[in-house]
C-alpha positions in Angstrom: 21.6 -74.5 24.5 23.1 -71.2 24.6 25.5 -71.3 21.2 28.4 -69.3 20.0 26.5 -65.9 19.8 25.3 -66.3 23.9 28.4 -67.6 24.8 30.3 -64.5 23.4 27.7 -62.0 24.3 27.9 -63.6 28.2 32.3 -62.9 27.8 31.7 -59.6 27.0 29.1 -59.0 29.0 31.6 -59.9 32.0 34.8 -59.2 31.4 35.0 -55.2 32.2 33.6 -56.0 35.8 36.1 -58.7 36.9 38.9 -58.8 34.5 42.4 -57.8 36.8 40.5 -58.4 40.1 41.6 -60.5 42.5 39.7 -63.7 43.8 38.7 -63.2 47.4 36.6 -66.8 47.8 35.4 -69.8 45.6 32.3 -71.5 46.5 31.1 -74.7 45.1 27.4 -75.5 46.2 27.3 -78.2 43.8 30.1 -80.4 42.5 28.2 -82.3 40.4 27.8 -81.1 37.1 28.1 -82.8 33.7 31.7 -83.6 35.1 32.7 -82.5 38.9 34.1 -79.5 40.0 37.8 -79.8 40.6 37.5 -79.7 44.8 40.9 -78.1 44.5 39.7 -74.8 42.7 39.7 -72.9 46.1 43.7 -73.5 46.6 44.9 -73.2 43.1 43.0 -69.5 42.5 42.0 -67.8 45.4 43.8 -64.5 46.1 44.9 -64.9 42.4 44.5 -62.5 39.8 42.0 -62.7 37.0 45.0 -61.8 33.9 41.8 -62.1 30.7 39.2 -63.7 29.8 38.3 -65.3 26.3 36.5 -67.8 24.5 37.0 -71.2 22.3 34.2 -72.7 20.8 31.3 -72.4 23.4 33.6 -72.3 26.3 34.4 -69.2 28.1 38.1 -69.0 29.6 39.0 -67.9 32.8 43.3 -67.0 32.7 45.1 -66.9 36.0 49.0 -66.9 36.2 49.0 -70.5 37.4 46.5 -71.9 34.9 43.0 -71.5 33.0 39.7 -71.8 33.9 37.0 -73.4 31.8 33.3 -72.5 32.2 30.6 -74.1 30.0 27.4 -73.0 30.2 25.8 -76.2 29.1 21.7 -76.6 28.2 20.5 -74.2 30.1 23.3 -72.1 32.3 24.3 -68.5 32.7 26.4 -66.6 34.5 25.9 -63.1 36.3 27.4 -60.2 37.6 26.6 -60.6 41.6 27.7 -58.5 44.7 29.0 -60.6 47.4 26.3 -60.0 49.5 23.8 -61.3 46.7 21.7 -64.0 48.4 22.4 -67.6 46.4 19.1 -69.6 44.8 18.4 -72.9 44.4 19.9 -73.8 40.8 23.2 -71.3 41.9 25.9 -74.0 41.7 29.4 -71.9 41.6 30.7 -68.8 42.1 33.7 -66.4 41.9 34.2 -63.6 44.6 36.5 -60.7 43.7 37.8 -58.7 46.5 36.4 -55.6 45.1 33.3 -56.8 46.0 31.4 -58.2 43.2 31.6 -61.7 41.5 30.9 -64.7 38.8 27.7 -67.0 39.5 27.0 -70.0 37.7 23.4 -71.1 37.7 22.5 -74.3 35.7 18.9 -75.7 36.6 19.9 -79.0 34.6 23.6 -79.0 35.6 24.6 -79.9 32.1 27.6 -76.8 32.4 30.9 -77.2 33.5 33.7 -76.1 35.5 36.8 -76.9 35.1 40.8 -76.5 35.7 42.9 -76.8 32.4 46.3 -76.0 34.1 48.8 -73.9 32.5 48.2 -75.6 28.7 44.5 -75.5 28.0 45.0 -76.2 24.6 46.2 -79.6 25.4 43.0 -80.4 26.8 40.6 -82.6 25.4 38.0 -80.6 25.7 39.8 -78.2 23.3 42.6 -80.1 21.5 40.6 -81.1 18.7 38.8 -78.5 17.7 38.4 -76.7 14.3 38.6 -73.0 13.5 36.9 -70.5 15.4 33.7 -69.2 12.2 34.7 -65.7 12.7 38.5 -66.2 12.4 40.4 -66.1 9.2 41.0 -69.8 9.4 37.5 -70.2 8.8 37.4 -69.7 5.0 35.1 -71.2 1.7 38.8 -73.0 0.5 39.1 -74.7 4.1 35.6 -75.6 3.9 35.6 -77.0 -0.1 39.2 -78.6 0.3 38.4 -80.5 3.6 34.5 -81.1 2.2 35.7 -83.3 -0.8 34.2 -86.6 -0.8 32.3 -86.5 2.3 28.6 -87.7 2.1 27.6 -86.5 5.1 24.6 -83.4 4.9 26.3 -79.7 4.8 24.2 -78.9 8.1 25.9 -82.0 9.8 29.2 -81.2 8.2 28.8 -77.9 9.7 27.7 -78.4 13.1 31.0 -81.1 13.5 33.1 -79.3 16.2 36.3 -80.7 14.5 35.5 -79.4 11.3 34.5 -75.5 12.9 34.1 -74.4 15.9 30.3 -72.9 17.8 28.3 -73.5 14.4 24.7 -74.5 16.5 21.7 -75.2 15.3 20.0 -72.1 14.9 22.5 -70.3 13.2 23.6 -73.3 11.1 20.3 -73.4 9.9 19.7 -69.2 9.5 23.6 -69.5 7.1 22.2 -71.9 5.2 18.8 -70.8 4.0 20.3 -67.3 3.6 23.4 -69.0 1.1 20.5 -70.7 -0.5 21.5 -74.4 0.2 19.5 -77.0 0.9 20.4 -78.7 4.4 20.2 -82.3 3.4 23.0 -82.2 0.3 26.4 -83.7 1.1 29.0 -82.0 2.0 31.2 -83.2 -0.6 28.2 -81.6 -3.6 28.9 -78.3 -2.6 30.8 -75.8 -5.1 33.5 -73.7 -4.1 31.1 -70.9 -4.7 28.5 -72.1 -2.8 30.6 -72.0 -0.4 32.6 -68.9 -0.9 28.4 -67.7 -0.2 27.6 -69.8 2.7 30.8 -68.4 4.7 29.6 -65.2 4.3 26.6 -65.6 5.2 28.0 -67.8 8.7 30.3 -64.9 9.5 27.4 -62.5 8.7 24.9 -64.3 11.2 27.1 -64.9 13.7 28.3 -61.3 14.2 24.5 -60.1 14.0 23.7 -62.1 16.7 26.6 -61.0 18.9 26.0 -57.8 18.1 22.4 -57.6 19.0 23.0 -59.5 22.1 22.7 -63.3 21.9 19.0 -65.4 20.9 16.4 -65.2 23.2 16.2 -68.8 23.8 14.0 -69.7 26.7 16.3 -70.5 29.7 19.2 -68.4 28.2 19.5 -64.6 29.8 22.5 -63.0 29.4 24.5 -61.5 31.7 23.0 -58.5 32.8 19.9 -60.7 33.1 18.3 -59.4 30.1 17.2 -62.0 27.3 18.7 -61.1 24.0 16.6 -60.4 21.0 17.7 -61.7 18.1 15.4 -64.5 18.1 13.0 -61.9 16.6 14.8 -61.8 13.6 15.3 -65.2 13.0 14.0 -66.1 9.5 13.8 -70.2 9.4 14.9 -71.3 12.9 11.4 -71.8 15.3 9.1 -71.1 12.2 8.0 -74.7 11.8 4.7 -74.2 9.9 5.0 -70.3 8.9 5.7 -69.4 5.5 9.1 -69.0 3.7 10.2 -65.1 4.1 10.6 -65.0 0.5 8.6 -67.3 -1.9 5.8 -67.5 1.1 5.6 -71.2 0.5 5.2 -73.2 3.6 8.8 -74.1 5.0 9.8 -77.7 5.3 10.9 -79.6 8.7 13.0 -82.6 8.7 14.8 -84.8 11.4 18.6 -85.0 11.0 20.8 -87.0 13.7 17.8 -86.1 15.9 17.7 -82.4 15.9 14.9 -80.6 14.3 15.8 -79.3 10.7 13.7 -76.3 9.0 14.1 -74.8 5.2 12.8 -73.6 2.1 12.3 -76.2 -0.2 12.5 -73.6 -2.8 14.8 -71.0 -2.3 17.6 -74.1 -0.8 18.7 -75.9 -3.4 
């Protein structure tokens, strides 16, 4: 699933070429998506203007004068920068056609993205309403994270992946923050020190903005939007390493299950 790092890099990627451009046509090939496209998108945005983009969590933001747009990318969308004369393919579900003659294209082979109207008060929605602080926001600090930690039992990498607790924290790069803080993934929340996690914060903030920086993880159906694959996953030190050895103490790293998602760390160097 493309995370926080894909879904920023994919904002950035598009913005210049259709921010303040007007929509010329919306086309809907496929309504059905992880929840249907509003059949009313066509009425309430074309010949509108495109006012800014952002994001919030891992959904990108689409802001026209009568309302917002939500885009999720889901398991395995993207979007691209098309002309309007770009033939469509077979997983190319939506689209966005500015009259200056370029556009947005969803593609999502296992239609597990999202397209939705959020009207004029997006953060009312409740998609959005309950979110926690974006990681690379000020919010997002090691006092929020040992105040609101206390007595919780749950692990740290569960604690940390909760969308209501902080925003786009995945499982790669919830996994990378922690082996680089030196914390073990399975320890409860509630056992960590405030400066443990004045470390681990740093080390989020510090992850996150390599990634974005060097253009998203290469996961395999990610590309971003230029259609280029990002290459971060190169770097990656714990994340997809199941059997390698440890970076540092060259001991073989350990993998665990937890809530069903595949767990890797040092059993020596997390504690």
């Amino acid at each position: 699933m493309p995370e926080l790092p894909e879904v920023e890099t994919t904002l950035r990627g598009i913005t210049p070429h259709i921010k303040d451009q007007t929509v010329s046509k919306v086309i809907i090939r496929q309504p059905k998506l992880r929840w249907p496209i509003p059949s009313e998108l066509p009425q309430l945005i074309e010949q509108q203007t495109l006012q800014n983009l952002s994001r919030r969590a891992k959904y990108l933001l689409l802001h026209f004068r009568p309302g917002t747009l939500l885009i999720h990318l889901g398991m395995s969308g993207s979007l691209r920068i098309i002309t309007t004369d770009t033939p469509p393919e077979k997983h190319d579900h939506f689209e966005l056609l500015f009259k200056h003659q370029s556009g947005i294209r969803l593609t999502d082979p296992r239609r597990f993205g999202a397209v939705l109207w959020l009207g004029k008060t997006p953060n009312t929605h409740t998609l959005l309403n309950k979110l926690g602080p974006e990681p690379l926001s000020n919010d997002f600090s090691a006092d929020y994270l040992y105040h609101i930690s206390r007595k919780r039992k749950v692990s740290i990498k569960q604690f940390l992946m909760n969308q209501n607790i902080v925003t786009g924290i995945g499982n790669i790069y919830c996994t990378e923050a922690l082996f680089y803080a030196g914390i073990n993934p399975t320890r409860a929340a509630g056992q960590i020190s405030a400066n443990e996690y004045h470390h681990l914060v740093i080390e989020i903030k510090k992850t996150l903005t390599l990634a974005i920086n060097q253009g998203g993880t290469s996961l395999r159906d990610f590309v971003g939007s230029d259609g280029k694959p990002g290459y971060f996953k190169q770097q990656l030190s714990v994340y997809g390493r199941k059997g390698l050895p440890c970076i540092y103490c060259k001991k073989i790293l350990t993998e665990i299950k937890q809530s069903g998602r595949t767990t890797l760390y040092c059993g020596t160097c997390q504690n």
